[in-house]
C-alpha positions in Angstrom: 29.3 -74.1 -22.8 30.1 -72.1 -20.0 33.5 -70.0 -20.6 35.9 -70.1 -17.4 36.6 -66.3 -17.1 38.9 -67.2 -14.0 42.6 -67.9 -13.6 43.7 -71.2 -14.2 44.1 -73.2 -11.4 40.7 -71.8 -10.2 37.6 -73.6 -10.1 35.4 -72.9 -13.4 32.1 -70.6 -11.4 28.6 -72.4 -11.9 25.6 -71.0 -12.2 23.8 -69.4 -9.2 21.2 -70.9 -10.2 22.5 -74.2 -8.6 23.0 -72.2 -5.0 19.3 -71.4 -5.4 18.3 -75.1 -5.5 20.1 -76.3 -2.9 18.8 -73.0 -0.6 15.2 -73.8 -2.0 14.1 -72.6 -5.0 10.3 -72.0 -3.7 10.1 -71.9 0.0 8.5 -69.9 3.4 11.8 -67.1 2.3 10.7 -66.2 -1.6 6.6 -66.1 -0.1 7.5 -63.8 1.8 9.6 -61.7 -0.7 7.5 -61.7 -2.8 5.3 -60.0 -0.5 7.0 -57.3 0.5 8.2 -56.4 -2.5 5.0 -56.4 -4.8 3.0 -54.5 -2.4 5.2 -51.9 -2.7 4.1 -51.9 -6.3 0.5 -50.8 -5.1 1.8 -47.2 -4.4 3.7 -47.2 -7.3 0.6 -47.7 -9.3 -1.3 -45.8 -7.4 0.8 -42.5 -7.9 0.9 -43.0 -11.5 -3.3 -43.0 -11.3 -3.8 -40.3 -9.3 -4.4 -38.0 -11.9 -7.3 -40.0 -13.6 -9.0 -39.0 -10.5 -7.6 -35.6 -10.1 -8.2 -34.4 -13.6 -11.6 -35.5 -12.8 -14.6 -32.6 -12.9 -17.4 -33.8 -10.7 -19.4 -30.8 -12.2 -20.1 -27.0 -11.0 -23.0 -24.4 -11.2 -23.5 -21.0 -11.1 -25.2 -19.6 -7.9 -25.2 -15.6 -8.5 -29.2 -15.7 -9.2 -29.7 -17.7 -6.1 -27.4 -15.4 -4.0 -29.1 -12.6 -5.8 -32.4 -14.2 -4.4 -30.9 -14.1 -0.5 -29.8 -10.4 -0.7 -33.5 -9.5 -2.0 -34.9 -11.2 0.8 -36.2 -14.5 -0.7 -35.9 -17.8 1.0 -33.3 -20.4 -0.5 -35.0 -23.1 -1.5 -33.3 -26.8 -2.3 -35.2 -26.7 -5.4 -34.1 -23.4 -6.4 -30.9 -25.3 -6.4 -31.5 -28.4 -8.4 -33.1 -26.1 -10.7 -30.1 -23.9 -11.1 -28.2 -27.4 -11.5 -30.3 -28.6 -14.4 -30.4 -25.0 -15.8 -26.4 -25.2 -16.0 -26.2 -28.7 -17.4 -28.4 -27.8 -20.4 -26.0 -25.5 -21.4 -23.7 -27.0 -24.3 -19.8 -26.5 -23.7 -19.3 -23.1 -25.2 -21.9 -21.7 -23.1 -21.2 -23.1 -19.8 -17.2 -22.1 -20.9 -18.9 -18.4 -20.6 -21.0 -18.6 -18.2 -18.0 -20.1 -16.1 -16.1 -17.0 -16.9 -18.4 -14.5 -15.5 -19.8 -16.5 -12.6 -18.9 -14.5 -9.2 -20.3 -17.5 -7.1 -19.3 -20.6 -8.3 -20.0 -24.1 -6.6 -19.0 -27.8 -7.6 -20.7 -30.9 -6.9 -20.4 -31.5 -3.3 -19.0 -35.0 -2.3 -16.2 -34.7 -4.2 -13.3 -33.4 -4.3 -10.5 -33.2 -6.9 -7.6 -31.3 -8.4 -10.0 -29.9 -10.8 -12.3 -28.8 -8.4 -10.1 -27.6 -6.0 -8.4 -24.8 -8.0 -10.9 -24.7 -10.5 -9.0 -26.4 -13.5 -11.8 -26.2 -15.9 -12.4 -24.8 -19.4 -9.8 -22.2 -20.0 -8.0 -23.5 -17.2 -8.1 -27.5 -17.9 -4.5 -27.1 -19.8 -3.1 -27.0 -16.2 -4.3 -30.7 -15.9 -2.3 -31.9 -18.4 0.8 -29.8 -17.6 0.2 -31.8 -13.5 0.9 -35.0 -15.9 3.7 -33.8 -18.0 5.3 -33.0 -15.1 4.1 -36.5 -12.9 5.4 -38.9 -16.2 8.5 -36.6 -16.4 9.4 -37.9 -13.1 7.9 -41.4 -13.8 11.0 -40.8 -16.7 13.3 -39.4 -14.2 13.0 -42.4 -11.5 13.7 -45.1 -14.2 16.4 -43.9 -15.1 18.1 -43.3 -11.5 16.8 -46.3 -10.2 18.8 -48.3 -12.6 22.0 -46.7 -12.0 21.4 -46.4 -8.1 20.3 -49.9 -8.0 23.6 -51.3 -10.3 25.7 -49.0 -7.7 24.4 -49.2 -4.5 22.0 -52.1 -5.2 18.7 -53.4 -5.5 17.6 -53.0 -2.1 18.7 -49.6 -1.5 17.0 -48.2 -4.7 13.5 -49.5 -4.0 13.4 -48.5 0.2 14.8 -45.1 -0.5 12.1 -44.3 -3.3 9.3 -46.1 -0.9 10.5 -43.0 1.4 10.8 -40.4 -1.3 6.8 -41.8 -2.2 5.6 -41.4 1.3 7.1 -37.9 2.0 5.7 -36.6 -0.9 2.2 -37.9 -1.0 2.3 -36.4 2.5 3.7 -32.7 1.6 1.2 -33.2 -1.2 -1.5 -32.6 1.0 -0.8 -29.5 1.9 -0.5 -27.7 -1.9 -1.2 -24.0 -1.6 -1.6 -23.9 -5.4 -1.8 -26.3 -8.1 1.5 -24.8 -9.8 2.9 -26.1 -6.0 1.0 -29.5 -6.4 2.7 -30.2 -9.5 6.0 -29.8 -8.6 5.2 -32.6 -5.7 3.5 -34.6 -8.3 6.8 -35.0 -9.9 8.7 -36.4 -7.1 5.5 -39.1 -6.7 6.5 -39.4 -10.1 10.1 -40.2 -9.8 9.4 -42.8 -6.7 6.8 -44.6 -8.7 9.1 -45.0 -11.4 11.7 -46.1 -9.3 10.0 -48.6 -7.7 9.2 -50.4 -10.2 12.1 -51.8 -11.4 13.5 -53.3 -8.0 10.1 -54.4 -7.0 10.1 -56.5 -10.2 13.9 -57.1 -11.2 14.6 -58.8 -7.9 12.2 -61.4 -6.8 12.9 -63.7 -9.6 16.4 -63.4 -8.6 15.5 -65.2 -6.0 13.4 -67.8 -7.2 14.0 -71.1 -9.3 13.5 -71.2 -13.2 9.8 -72.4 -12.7 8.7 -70.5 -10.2 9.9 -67.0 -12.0 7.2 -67.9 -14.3 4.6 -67.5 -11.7 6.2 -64.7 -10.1 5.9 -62.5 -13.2 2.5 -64.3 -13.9 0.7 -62.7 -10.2 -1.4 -59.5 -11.4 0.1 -57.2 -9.0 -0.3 -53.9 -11.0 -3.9 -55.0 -11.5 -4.9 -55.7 -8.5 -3.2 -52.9 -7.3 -5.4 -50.4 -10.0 -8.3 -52.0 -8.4 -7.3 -51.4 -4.8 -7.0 -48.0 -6.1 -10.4 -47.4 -7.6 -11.8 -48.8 -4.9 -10.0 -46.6 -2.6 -11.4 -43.6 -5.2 -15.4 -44.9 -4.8 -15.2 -44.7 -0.7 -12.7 -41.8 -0.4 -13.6 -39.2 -3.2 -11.0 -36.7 -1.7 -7.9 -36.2 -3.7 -6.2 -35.3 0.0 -7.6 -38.5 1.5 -6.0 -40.5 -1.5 -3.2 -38.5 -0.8 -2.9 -39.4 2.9 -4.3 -43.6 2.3 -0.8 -43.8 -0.2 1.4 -42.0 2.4 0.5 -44.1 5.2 0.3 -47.7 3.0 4.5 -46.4 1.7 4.7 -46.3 5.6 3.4 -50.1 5.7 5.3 -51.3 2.9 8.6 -49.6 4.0 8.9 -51.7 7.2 10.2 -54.4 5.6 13.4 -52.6 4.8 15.1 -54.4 8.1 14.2 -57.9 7.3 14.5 -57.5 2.8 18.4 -58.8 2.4 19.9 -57.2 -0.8 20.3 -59.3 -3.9 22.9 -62.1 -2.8 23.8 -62.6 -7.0 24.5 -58.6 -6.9 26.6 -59.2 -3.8 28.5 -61.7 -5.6 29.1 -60.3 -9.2 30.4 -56.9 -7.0 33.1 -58.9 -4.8 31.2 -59.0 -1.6 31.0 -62.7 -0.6 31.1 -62.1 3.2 27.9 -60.5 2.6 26.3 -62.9 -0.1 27.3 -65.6 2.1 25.1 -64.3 5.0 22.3 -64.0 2.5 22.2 -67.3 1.7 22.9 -68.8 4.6 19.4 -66.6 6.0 17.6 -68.5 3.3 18.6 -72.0 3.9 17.8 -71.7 7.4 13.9 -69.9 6.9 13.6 -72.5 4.0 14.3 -75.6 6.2 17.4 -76.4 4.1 21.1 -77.7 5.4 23.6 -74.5 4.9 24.6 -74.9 1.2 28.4 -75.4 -0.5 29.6 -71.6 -1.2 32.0 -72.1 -2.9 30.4 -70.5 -5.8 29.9 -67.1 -4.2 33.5 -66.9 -3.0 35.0 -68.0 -6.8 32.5 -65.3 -8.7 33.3 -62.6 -5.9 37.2 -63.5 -6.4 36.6 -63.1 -10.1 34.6 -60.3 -10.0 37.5 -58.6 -7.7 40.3 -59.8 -10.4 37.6 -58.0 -13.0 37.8 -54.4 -11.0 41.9 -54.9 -10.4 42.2 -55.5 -14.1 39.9 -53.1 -15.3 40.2 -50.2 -12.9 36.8 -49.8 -11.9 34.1 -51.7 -9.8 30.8 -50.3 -11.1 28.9 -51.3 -14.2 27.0 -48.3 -16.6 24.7 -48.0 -19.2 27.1 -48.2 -21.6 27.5 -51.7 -20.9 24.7 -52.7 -22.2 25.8 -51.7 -25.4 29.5 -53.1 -25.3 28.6 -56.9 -25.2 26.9 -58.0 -29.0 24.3 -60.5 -26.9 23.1 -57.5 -24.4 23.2 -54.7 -26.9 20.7 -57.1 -29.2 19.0 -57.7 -26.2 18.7 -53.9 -25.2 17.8 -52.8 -28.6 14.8 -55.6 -29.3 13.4 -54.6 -25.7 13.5 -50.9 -26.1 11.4 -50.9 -29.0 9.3 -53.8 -27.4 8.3 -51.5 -24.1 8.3 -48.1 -26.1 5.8 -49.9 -28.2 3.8 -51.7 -25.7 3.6 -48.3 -24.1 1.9 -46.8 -26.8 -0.4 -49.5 -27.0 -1.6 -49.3 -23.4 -2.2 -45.5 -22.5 -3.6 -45.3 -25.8 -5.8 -47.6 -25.3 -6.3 -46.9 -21.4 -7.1 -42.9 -21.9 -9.5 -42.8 -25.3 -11.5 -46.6 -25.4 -15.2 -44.8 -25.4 -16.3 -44.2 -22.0 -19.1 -46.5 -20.6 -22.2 -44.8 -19.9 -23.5 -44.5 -16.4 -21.9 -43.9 -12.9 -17.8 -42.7 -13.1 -16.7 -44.3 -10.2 -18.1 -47.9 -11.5 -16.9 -46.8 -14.3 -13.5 -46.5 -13.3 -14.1 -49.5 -10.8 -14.6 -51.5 -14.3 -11.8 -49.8 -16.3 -9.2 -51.3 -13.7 -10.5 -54.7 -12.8 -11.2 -55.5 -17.0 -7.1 -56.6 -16.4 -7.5 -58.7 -14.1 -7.7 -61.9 -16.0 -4.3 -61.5 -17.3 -2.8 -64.2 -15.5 -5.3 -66.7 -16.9 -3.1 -65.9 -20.1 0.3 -65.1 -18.7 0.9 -68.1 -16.6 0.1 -70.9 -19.2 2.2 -68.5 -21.7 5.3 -68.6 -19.1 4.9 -72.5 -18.1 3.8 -73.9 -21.7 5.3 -72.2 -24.1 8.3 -70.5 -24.8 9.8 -66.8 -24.1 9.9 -66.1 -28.0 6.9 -67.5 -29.4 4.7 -67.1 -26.3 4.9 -63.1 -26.9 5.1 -63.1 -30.3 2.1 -65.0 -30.5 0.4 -62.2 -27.7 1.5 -59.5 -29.9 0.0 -61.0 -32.6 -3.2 -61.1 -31.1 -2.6 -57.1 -30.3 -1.8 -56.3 -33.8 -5.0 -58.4 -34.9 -7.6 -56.8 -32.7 -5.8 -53.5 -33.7 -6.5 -54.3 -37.6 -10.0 -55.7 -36.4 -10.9 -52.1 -35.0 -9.7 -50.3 -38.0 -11.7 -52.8 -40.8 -14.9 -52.1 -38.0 -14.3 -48.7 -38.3 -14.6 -48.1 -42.2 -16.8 -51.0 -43.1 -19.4 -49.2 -40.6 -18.2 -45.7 -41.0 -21.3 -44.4 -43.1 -24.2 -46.6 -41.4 -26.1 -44.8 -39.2 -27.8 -47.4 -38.0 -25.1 -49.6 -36.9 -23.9 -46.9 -34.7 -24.4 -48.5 -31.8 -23.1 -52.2 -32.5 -20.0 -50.2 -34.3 -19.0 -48.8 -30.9 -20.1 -52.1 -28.7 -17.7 -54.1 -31.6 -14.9 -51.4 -31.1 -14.8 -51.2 -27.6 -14.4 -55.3 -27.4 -12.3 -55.6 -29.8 -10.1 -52.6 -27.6 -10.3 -54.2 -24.6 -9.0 -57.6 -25.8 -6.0 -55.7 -26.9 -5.9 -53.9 -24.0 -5.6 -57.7 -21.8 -3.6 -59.1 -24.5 -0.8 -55.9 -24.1 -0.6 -56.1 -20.3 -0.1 -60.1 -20.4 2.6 -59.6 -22.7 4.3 -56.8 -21.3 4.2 -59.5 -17.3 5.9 -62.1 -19.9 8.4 -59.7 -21.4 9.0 -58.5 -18.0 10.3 -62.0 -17.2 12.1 -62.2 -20.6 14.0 -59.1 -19.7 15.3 -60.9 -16.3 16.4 -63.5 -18.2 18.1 -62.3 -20.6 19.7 -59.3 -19.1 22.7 -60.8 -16.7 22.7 -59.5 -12.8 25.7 -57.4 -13.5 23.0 -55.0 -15.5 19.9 -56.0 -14.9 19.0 -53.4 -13.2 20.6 -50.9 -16.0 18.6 -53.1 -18.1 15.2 -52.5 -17.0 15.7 -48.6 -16.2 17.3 -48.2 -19.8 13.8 -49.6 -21.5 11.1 -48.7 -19.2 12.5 -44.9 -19.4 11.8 -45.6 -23.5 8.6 -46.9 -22.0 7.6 -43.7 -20.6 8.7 -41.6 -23.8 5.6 -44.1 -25.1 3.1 -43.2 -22.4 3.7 -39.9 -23.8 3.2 -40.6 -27.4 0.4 -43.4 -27.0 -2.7 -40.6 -25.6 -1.3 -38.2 -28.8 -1.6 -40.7 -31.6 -5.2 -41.0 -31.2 -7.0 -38.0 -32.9 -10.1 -36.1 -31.6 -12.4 -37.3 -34.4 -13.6 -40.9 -33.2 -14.6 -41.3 -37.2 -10.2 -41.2 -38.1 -9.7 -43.6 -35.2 -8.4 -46.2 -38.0 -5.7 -44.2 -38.6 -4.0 -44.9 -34.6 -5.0 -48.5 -34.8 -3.6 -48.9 -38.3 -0.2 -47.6 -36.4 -0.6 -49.8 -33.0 -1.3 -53.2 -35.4 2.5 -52.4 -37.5 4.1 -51.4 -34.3 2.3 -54.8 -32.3 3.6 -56.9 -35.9 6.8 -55.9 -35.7 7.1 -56.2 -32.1 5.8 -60.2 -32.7 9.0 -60.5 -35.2 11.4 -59.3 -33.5 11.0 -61.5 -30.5 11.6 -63.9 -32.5 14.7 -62.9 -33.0 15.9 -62.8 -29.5 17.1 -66.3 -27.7 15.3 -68.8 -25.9 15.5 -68.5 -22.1 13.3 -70.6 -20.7 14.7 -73.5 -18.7 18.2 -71.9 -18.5 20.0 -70.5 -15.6 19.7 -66.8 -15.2 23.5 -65.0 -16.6 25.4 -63.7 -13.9 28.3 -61.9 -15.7 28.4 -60.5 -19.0 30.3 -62.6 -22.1 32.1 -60.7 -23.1 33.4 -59.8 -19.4 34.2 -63.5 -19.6 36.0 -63.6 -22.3 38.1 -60.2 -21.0 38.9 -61.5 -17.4 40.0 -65.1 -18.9 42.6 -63.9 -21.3 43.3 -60.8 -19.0 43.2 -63.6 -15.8 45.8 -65.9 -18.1 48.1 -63.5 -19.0 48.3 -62.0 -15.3 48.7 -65.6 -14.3 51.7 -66.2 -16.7 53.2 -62.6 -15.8 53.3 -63.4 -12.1 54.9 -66.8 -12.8 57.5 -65.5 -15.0 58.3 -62.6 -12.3 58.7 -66.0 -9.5 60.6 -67.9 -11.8 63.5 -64.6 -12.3 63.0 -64.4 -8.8 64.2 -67.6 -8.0 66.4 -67.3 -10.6 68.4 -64.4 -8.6 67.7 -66.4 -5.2 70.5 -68.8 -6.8 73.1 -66.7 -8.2 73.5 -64.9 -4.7 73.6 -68.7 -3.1 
């Protein structure tokens, strides 16, 4: 039952879902949304990745004997070279560490060009790599976080444009790094935009969109397809300037949308603005083909919503409102572990699977198309089943191919000779997990904009997708160096992917329910708040008329 949080006298506020309808809830409008906004998740993707390439070593020899051979007079042959290649290659880590160290001419693979290569980030220097993507997933931390307060402020629109720019103007600066120490303080600023892209880019087309179609929405592998864009872009480009340079001219491409992208007509409304939400929707009636709808919804939430500030004194949400109402606090807590854990799950999984044998760049190619299929599992998930049992029953499938790896590992642990079908067994089983996590994580996504009401769902998302990068942190740590103790991380991901199916469970069922515009207990406030106001201003005209007489 919907609780009338207005004065009485006013008409109890629907659901905006029913504007949606009548504007279209699928039309030419949310194509083209859709468009615009989940491109812009390609360079958000594509700055987190950067440094899968970068930390790449393409591989480096020693040429003081040849060099020595040019100032004794002797001609440079190419075979002296491939020689002096195979030479350094036979060397096992220690040695090449040393020989590294006292080189005076030192030479990478030509062809390619990385942050490794570039200022030499290798053996005693490599910890400089990993120090670039502290600092990059700091930022990643960073931009979740502000983009959910910026976007519950200023709104939705205003927080995903401005970090487009932020993207673009550093991937450009990036390029011209005098040092790496310089590189990764730019590396955090790509950080911060890709994080706060994200959560706009995702958060507000199913805003837009009908109860069906945010199902499909959520179900469209952007993220994948934008990994593959990106490892394609790595197999033709092999430049970590030219990378650079592609993702400051596409944050160009998918910035000029900023003039035609209309902010979030239910954040205009749950903030007062109805002048403004009422252009929005009037925009999408007419690109959808549909008559200009009744708005008489928009102005009787704004006129609540402007009672709500007069009562309470302020007009802006925070995060600690997503711990004042019981049904968003439950909400927030459930998610946070949920993305913390699915976190975990994924860069584990992403940065220590075994590594296929052959060509890198296929092998990277590979690596970011395997997700692809995810939709074949999301969609009928979102359409079929519900929001609680749909991923808990993903997560279940997680937790199992977790316990699967670790039961592989010790039955097979002391047999030699199953060496091989051991790894081919463990690397499946990982890579079903690894699908299984990212179709989960596109219908918890969807579960989050459901259950979180406009007036934080921005706060919402930033809140658990900063836990989420706390988890990209722990996820690569948990795994230890010994591949023969890789039960023990897999023993962990299965209980954290088990408890993650449970708890779903516990949240409520969304699916085929209007999306929450206002927060209950909000409601609740404003009605009682609204009714005594109501009563206070009648009692003031009734002594006023009262006084009117006694003079007559």
């Amino acid at each position: 039952m919907k609780i009338n949080f207005c004065p009485p006298g006013q008409t109890q506020i629907a659901s905006l879902d029913d504007v949606i309808q009548d504007i279209g809830a699928c039309g030419v409008f949310q194509g083209l949304l859709v468009l615009a906004l989940h491109t812009s998740i390609f360079v958000s993707v594509w700055g987190i990745m950067m440094m899968a390439f970068g930390s790449f070593n393409p591989g480096w020899v020693c040429l003081d004997s040849l060099l020595d051979g040019i100032d004794d007079g002797s001609p440079l042959l190419s075979t002296d070279l491939t020689s002096s290649n195979n030479a350094t290659e036979e060397l096992n880590g220690t040695d090449r560490c040393s020989l590294y160290k006292t080189c005076a001419n030192l030479s990478f693979s030509s062809g390619t060009s990385t942050v490794a290569s570039e200022w030499g980030l290798v053996c005693d220097q490599a910890w400089a790599l990993k120090v670039i993507f502290t600092v990059q997933m700091a930022g990643v931390f960073v931009g979740a976080y502000l983009s959910g307060h910026i976007g519950e402020c200023v709104g939705r629109k205003a927080s995903l444009y401005s970090m487009i720019l932020l993207n673009g103007v550093a991937n450009f600066l990036a390029i011209f790094s005098p040092s790496w120490k310089v590189f990764a303080a730019i590396r955090f600023f790509i950080g911060l935009a890709a994080g706060g892209i994200m959560l706009p880019a995702y958060a507000m087309p199913p805003e837009f969109a009908g109860q069906f179609w945010r199902g499909v929405i959520t179900s469209l592998p952007t993220w994948n397809f934008g990994a593959a864009l990106f490892a394609i872009s790595v197999i033709l480009l092999k430049d970590w300037r030219h990378l650079h340079i592609l993702s400051a001219v596409v944050s160009g491409l998918v910035f000029l949308p900023v003039f035609w992208v209309p902010e979030s007509f239910r954040w205009l409304a749950v903030h007062g603005r109805d002048k403004d939400a009422t252009a929005v929707v009037t925009k999408i009636a007419r690109m959808n083909g549909r008559p200009k709808p009744s708005l008489e919804i928009l102005v009787n939430m704004a006129e609540c919503e402007r009672r709500r500030v007069a009562v309470e004194g302020s007009g802006q949400y925070s995060y600690l409102d997503l711990f004042r109402d019981s049904h968003v606090r439950k909400a927030t807590l459930i998610m946070s572990f949920v993305w913390f854990s699915s976190a975990i799950v994924y860069y584990g999984i992403s940065f220590n699977v075994q590594a296929l044998s052959g060509d890198y760049y296929i092998n990277f190619l590979i690596l970011s198309v395997i997700e692809l299929p995810s939709p074949l599992i999301c969609f009928p998930t979102v359409t079929y089943f519900s929001r609680r049992w749909g991923t808990a029953f993903l997560f279940f499938i997680v937790s199992v191919a977790c316990f699967g790896i670790t039961i592989v590992t010790l039955a097979l642990e002391s047999d030699k000779e199953d060496e091989s079908r051991k790894v081919t067994i463990v690397v499946t089983l990982a890579s079903v997990a690894k699908i299984a996590i990212v179709s989960s994580w596109a219908v918890v996504a969807l579960f989050c904009a459901e259950l979180f009401p406009t007036a934080v769902r921005n706060l919402g998302f930033g809140f658990i997708n900063s836990l989420a990068r706390l988890g990209s942190y722990v996820g690569p740590m948990l795994f230890p160096q010994d591949p023969a103790l890789l039960y023990l991380a897999m023993i962990v991901l299965g209980v954290l992917n088990l408890v993650c199916s449970v708890l779903h469970l516990l949240l409520p069922e969304t699916k085929g329910k209007p999306l929450e515009d206002i927060l209950r207990s909000k409601a609740l406030h404003l009605r009682i708040d609204g009714m005594a106001l109501t009563k206070k201003q009648n009692g003031e005209e009734m002594e006023e008329e009262e006084n009117h007489s006694y003079q007559a």
